[in-house]
C-alpha positions as CSV (number, residue, x, y, z in Angstrom):
1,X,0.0,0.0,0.0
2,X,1.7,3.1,-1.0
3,X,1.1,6.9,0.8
4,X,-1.1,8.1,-2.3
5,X,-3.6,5.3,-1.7
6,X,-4.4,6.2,1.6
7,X,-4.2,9.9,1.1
8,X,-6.9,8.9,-1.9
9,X,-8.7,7.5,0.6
10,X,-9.1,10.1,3.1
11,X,-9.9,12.3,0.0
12,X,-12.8,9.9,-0.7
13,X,-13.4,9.9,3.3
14,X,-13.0,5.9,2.9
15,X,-10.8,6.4,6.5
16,X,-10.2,9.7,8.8
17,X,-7.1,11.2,8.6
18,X,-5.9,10.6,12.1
19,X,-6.5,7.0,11.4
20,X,-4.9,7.3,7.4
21,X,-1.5,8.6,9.5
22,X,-1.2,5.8,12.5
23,X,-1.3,3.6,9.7
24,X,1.3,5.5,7.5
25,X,3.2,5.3,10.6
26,X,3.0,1.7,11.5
27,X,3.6,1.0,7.3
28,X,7.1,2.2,7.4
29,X,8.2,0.5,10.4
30,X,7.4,-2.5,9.7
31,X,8.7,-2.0,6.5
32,X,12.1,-1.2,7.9
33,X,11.7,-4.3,10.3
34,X,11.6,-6.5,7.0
35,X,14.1,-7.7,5.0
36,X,13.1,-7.5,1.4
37,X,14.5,-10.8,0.1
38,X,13.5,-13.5,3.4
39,X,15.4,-16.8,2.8
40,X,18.7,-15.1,1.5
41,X,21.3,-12.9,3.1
42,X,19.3,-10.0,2.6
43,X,21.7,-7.4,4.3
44,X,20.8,-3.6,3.8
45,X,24.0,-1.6,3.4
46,X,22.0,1.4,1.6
47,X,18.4,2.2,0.6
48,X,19.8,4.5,-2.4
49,X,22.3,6.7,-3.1
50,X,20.6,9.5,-1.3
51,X,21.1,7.3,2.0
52,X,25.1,7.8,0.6
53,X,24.8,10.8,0.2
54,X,23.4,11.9,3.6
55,X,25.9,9.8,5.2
56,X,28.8,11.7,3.6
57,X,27.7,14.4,5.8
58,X,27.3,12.3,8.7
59,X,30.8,11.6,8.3
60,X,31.7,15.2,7.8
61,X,29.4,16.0,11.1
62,X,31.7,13.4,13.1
63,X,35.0,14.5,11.9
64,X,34.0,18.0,13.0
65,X,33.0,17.0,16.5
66,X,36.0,15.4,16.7
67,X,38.4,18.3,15.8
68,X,36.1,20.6,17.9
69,X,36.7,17.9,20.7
70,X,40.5,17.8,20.5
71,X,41.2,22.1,19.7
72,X,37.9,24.0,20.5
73,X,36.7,22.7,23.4
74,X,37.9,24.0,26.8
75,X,41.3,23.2,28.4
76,X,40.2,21.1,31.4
77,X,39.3,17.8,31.4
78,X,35.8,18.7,33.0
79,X,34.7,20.7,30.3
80,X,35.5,18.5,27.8
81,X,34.0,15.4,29.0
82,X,30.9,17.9,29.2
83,X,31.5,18.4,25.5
84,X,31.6,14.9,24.2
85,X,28.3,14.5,26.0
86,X,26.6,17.1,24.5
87,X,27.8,15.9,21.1
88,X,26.9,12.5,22.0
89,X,23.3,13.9,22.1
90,X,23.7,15.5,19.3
91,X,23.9,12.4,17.4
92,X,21.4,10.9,18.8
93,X,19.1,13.9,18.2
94,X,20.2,13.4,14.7
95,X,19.1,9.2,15.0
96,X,15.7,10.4,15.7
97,X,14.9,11.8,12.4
98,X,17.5,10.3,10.1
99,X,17.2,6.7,11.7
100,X,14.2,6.1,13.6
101,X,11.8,8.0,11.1
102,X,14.0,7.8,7.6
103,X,15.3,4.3,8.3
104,X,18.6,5.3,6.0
105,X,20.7,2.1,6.7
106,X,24.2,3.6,5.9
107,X,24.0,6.9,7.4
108,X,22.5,4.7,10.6
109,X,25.6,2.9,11.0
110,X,28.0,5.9,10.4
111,X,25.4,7.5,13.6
112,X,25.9,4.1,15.4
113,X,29.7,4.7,15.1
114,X,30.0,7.8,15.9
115,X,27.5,7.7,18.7
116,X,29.2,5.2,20.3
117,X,32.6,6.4,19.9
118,X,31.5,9.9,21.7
119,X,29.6,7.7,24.9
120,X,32.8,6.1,25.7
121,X,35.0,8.8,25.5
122,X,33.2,11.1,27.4
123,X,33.1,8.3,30.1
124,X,37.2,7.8,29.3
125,X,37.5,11.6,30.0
126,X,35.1,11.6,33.1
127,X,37.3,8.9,34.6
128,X,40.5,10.9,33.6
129,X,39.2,14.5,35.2
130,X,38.3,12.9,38.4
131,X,40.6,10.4,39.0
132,X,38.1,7.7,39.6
133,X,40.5,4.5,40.5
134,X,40.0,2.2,43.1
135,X,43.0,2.3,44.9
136,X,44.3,4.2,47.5
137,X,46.1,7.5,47.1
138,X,49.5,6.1,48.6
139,X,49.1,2.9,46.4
140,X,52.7,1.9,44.8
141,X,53.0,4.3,41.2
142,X,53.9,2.0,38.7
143,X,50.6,-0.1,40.3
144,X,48.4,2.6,40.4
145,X,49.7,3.8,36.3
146,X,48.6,0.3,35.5
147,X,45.6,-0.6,37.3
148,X,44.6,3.2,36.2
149,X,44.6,2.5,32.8
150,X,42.9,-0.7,32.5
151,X,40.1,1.1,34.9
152,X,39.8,4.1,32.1
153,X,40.0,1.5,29.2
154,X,37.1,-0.4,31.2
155,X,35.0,2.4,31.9
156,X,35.5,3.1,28.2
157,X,34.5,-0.2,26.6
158,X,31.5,-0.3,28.9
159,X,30.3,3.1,28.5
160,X,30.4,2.1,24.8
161,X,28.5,-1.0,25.4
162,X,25.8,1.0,27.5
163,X,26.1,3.3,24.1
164,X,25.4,0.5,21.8
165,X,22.5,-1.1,24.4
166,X,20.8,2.0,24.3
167,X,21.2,2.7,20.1
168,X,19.5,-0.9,19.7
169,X,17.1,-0.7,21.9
170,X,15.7,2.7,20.6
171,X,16.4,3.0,17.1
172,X,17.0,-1.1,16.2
173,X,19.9,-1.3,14.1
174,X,21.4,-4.1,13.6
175,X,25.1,-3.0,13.6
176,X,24.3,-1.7,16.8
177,X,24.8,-5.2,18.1
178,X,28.2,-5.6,16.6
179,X,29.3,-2.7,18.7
180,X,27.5,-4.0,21.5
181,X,29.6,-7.1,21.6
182,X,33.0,-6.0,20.6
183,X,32.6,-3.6,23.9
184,X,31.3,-6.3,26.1
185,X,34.0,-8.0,25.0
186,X,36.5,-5.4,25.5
187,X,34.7,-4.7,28.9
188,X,35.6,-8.8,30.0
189,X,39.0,-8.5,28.9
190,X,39.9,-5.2,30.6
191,X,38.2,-6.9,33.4
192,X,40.6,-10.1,33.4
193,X,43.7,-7.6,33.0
194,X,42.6,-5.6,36.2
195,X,42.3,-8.2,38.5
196,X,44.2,-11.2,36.4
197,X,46.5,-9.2,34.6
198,X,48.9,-12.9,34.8
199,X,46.5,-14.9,33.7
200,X,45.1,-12.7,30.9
201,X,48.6,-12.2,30.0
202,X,49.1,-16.4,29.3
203,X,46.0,-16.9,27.7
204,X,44.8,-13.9,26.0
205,X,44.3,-15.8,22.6
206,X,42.4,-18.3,24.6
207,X,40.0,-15.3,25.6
208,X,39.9,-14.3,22.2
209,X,38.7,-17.4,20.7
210,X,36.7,-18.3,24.0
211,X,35.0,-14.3,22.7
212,X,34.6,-15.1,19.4
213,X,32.6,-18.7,20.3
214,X,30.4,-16.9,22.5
215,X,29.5,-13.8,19.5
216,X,29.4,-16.6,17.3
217,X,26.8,-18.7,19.4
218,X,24.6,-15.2,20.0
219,X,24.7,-15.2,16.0
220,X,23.6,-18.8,15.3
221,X,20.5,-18.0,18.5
222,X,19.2,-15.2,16.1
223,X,19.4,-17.4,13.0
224,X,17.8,-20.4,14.4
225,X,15.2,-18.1,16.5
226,X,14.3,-16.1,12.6
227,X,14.9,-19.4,10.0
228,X,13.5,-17.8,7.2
229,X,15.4,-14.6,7.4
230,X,12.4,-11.7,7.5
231,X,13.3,-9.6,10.7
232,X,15.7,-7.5,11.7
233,X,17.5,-10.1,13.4
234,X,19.0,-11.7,10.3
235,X,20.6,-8.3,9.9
236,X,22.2,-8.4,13.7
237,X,23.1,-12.2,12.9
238,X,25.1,-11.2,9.8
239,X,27.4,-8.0,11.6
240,X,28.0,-10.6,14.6
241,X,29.2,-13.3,11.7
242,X,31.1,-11.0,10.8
243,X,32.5,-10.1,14.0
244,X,33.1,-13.6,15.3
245,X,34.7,-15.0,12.7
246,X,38.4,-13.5,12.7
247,X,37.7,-13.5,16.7
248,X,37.3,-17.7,16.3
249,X,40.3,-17.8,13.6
250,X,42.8,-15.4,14.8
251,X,42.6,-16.8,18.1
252,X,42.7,-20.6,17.0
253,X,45.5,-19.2,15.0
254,X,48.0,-17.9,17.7
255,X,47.3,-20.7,19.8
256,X,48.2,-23.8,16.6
257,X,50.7,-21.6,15.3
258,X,51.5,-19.0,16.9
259,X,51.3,-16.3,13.9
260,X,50.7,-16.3,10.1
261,X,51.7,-19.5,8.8
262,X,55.3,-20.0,8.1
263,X,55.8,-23.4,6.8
264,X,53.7,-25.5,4.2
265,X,52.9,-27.2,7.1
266,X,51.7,-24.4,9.0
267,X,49.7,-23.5,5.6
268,X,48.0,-26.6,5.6
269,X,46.4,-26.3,8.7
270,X,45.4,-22.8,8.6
271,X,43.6,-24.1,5.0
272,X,42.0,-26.6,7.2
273,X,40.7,-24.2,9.9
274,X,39.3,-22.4,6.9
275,X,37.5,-25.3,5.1
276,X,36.1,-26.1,8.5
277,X,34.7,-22.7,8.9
278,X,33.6,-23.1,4.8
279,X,31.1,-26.3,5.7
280,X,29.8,-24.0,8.9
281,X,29.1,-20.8,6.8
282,X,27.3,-23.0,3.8
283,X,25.1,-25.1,6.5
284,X,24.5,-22.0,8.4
285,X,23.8,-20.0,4.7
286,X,26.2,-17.5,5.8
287,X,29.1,-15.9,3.8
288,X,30.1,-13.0,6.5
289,X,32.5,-15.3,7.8
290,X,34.4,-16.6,5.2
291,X,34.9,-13.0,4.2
292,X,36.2,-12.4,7.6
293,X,39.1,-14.6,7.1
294,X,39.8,-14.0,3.4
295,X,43.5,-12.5,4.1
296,X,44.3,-15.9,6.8
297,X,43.7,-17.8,3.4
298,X,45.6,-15.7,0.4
299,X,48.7,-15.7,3.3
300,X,48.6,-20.0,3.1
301,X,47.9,-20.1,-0.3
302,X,50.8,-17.8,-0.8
303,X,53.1,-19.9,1.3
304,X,52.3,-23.3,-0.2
305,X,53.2,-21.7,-3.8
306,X,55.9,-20.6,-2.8
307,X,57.5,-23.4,-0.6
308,X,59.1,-23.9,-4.1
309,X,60.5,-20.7,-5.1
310,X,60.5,-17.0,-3.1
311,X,57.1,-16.5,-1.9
312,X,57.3,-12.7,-3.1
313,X,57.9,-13.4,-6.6
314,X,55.9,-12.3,-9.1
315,X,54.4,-15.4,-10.0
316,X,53.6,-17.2,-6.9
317,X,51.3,-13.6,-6.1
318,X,49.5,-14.4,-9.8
319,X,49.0,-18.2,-8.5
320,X,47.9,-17.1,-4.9
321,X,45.6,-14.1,-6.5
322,X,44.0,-16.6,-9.1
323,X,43.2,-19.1,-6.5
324,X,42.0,-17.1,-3.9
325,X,39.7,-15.5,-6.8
326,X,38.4,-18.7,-8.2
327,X,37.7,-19.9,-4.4
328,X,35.4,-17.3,-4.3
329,X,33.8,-17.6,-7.1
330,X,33.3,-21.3,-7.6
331,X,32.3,-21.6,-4.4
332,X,29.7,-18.1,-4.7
333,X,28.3,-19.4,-7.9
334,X,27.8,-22.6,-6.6
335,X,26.8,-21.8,-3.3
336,X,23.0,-23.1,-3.4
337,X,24.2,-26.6,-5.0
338,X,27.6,-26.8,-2.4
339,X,24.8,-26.3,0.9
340,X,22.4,-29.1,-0.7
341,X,24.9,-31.6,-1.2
342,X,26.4,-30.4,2.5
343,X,22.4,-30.5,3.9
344,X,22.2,-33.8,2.5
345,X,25.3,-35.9,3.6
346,X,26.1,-34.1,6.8
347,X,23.7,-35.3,10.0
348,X,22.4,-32.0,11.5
349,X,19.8,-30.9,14.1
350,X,16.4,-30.6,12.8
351,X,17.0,-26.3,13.6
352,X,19.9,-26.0,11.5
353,X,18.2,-28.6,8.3
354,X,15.6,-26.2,8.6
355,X,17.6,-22.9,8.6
356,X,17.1,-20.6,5.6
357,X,15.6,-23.5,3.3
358,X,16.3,-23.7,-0.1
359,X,13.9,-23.4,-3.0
360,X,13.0,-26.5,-4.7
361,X,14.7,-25.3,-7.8
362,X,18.2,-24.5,-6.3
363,X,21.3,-24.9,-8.2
């Protein structure tokens, strides 16, 4: 139903124009609560190019806020946690129109961003002006420098977090819960260097892939809990993919090998960690997170061609570039076909057979 049929309609006095405008109303939000293609990864990046366009200035808005931030605003610390409040609200005043009413999916995450980014550093700077630490005044100085900055660096990642709760929970956009996580996780880890700063010290890639598990598991609760992909929570599924994957693989990573992959041998199982994660993303009809770990596989192709000859030399990069390319394309063209014959020969919980069916006629 478009806006000229019901404005016909009041003109006809079919429906009262109070009435004519709840329903306008209610139209375009569930409209932007739908994803236009259900049963595909139908991600909005953009409505159209005058979403780009507005965002351009969003970006311009948030450059300038930060520049007034770092040489307009007043010298004391005070002040200028004062400042990067008010600009915080700025934005958010700004979300009201351009995101809660317009539903412009680009400039909402360069708001989201920026948002965010303001929240936590006014908390970083409110921590900073009044020397909020837990720790006595005669504590030892090199204890008190450390402890201090993990306290400001937690205080930041969970003022962000409270940033990104709030952005979701009042203007629902998806990226929003990317942010949300990557500052909870920031908050846990801060947390674990303040009180366990040994522990996190040993086993920090541990936390990292014990982090991206848990972003990963949140991502699979929102597939399985909207199988055929028509909500708003596809869309927060997809930016936590995204998030969890070079989490998962970076961390597995450092622990098996303890860097990019050196040997042909450290090549071949950093191929295997990425075929793994292949058969998850085609069962789970995702591709976020093989784009996540894109650069992971171009390094051990790269190393495998050239376990022969220099690995900078012109040709292994050709041979490293061609099969990285076709990867993706063999395996995007034949994406439908790949997750039938996966769906079919792997055993998998009734939820996760069922999870963004495919079409009778796939290929």
């Amino acid at each position: 139903m478009q806006r000229e049929d019901l404005e016909a309609a009041v003109a006809a006095s079919v429906i009262d124009a109070e009435s004519a405008g709840r329903l306008i109303v209610f139209l375009e939000r569930r409209r932007g609560e739908m994803v236009e293609t259900p049963g595909d990864e139908g991600v909005r990046f953009a409505r159209d190019f005058h979403d780009v366009f507005i965002a351009i200035g969003v970006v311009l808005l948030g450059v300038a806020a930060l520049i007034a931030l770092e040489f307009l605003s007043p010298p004391d610390p005070y002040s200028t946690a004062i400042v990067a409040a008010l600009e915080a609200g700025g934005f958010w005043l700004l979300a009201e129109y351009l995101v809660r009413k317009r539903r412009l999916w680009l400039t909402s995450i360069i708001v989201t961003i920026v948002f965010v980014y303001l929240t936590g550093l006014a908390i970083n700077i409110f921590m900073i002006a009044y020397n909020i630490f837990p720790l006595q005044a005669d504590s030892d100085a090199v204890l008190r420098t450390m402890l201090g900055d993990n306290y400001i660096s937690l205080a930041t990642a969970f003022g962000s977090a409270l940033g990104s709760a709030a952005f979701l929970l009042r203007f629902r956009v998806p990226f929003a819960a990317a942010t949300l996580a990557a500052s909870s996780v920031a908050s846990a880890f801060f947390i674990l260097a303040t009180w366990q700063p040994e522990l996190i010290g040993q086993y920090v890639f541990h936390f990292l892939f014990a982090s991206g598990l848990a972003v990963f598991a949140c991502a699979v609760v929102l597939d399985v809990s909207d199988p055929h992909r028509r909500s708003l929570r596809t869309d927060m599924a997809f930016w936590l993919h995204l998030l969890a994957a070079p989490m998962m693989v970076h961390g597995l990573i450092m622990i098996t090998v303890g860097g990019l992959p050196q040997t042909p041998g450290d090549a071949v199982l950093v191929i295997g960690l990425v075929v793994i994660l292949a058969l998850v993303a085609v069962v789970l009809d995702r591709r976020a997170p093989l784009v996540s770990v894109l650069g992971y596989f171009g390094v051990a192709l790269n190393q495998i061609f050239g376990s022969s000859q220099g690995s900078g030399s012109d040709a292994v990069i050709v041979a490293t570039l061609v099969a990285l390319g076709a990867f993706i394309v063999l395996l995007g063209t034949g994406w439908r076909a790949t997750r039938r014959a996966v769906l079919t020969v792997v055993p998998l919980p009734v939820r996760l057979r069922t999870l963004s069916p495919l079409p009778d006629s796939a290929l």
